[in-house]
N, C-alpha and C positions, 0 to 999 in steps of 0.2 A: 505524704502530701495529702491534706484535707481538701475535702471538696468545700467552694463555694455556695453560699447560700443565698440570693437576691429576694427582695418582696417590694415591690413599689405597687401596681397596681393586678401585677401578677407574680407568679414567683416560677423561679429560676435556680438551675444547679449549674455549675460550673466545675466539670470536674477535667482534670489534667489528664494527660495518658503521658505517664511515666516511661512506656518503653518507645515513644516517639525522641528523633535524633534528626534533626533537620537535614544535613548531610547525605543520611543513608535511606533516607524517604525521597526525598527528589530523586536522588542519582535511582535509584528503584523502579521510581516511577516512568521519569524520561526513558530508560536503558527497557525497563519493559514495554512503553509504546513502540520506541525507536525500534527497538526487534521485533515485534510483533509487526510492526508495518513494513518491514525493510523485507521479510518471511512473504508475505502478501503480495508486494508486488512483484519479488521474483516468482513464485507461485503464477499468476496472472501472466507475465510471460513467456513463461515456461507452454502456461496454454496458449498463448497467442504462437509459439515456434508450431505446438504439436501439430493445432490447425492449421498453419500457413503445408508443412509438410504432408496432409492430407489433400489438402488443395492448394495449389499457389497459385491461382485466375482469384482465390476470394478478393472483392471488394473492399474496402477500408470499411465501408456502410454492413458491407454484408459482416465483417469479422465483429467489428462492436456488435451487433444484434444478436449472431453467434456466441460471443462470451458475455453478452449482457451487459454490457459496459458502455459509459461515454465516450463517443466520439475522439476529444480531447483527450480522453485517459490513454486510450488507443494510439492517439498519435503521439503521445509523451511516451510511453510505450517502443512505438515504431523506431520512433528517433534513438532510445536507450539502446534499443537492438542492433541496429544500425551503426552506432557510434563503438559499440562493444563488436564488429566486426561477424555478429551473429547470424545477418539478416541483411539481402539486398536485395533492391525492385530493379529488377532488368525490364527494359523497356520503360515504354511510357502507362504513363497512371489509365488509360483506357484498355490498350491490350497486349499490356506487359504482364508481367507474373513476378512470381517472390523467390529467390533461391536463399533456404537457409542450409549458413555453415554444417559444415559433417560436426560433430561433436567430437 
């Protein structure tokens, strides 16, 4: 395959990349963010469990500042934990505490 040549008021190549396969480039790409993120946020709560089991009086305010994270990411988070039978708030949100699952 030859490269392209353009010239109107500037000039231009146009060259083709032969070992591109639109298939196995997307699927690549998606399948390597998708795991790359998927890695990340079990990671992330992985440290939200370690932390809660060092303290479990931590705040919702105090855990995001603690692992440096949003609020929200926190709570999407909390919720995941929670839904996955990992993580329960006994008591109430003022002077309750966190009990997570034995492993």
């Amino acid at each position: 395959m030859k490269p392209n040549f353009h010239s109107d008021t500037s000039f231009r190549v146009v060259i083709m990349n032969v070992n591109y396969h639109p298939n196995k480039a997307d699927n690549g790409v998606v399948n390597g963010v998708v795991n790359g993120a998927e890695s990340e946020v079990v990671y992330r709560r992985e440290k939200v469990l370690i932390a809660l089991k060092a303290n479990n009086k931590l705040t919702k305010v105090q855990l995001a500042k603690l692992l440096s994270i949003p609020k929200t990411t926190l709570d999407r988070d909390l919720a995941a934990l929670k839904n996955d039978h990992k993580l329960t708030r006994i008591g109430s949100d003022k002077s309750g505490h966190w009990k997570v699952a034995d492993s």
